[in-house]
N, C-alpha and C positions, 0 to 999 in steps of 0.2 A: 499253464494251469496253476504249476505251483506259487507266481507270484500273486494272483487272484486272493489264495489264500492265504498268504501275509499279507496284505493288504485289509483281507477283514480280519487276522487275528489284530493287525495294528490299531483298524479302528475299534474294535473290542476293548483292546488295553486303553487307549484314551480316553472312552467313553467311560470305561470303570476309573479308573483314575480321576477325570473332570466328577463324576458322582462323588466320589472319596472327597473332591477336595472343598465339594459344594457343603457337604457332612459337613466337615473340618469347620470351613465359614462359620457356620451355623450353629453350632458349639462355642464358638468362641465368640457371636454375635451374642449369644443367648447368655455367657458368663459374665457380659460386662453390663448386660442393661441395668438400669438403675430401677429403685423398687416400684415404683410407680408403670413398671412393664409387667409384675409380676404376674397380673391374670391373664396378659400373652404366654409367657413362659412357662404357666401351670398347663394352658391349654395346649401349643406346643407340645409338651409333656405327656399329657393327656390323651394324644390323638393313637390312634391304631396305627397310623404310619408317618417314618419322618419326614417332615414337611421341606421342600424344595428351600434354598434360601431368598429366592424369589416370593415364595408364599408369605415369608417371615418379615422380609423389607415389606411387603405389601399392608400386612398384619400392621405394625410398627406404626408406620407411615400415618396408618386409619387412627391409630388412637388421639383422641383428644389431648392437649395440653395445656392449663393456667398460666397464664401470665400475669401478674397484679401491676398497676399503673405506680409506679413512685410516686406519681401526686395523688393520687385518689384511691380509695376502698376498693373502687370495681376491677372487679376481675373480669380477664378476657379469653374465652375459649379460642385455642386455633388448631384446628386439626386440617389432615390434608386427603383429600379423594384420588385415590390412584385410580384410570382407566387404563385398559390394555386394550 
C-alpha cells in the first residue's frame, strides 16, 4: 500500500516540476522575442491565466512575417498554420 503512494507522491512531484519548468520556458521565450511579437506578449500578459508554452509556440508560429525581395519593392507575407 505504501508504495502505491509514493508512487503518486512521485508522479505529483514531476508533474509540478514539468509545470514549473514549462513556466520557466515561457518566460524566458517571451524575454527574448523581438518587438514585432509585442501584441503576443501584451496578450500573453493580459490573459486570466498562464498560457501553456505549447499555446505560445502556437501563438508565435501564427503570426505573420515581411520579407522584402533585394531585387524588388514587393514585400512577402509568410506566416505558418499550426494544426494539432
Amino acid at each position: 500500500m505504501s508504495g502505491r503512494i509514493e508512487e503518486i507522491l512521485v508522479v505529483d512531484l514531476l508533474n509540478d516540476v514539468n509545470n514549473k519548468l514549462d513556466k520557466l520556458y515561457m518566460v524566458l521565450m517571451l524575454r527574448s522575442l523581438q518587438s514585432y511579437f509585442d501584441h503576443v506578449y501584451d496578450q500573453i500578459l493580459a490573459g486570466d491565466q498562464i498560457t501553456s508554452m505549447d499555446s505560445l509556440v502556437t501563438r508565435l508560429l501564427r503570426v505573420p512575417t515581411s520579407l522584402k525581395d533585394e531585387n524588388s519593392a514587393e514585400v512577402i507575407q509568410i506566416s505558418t498554420m499550426v494544426a494539432s
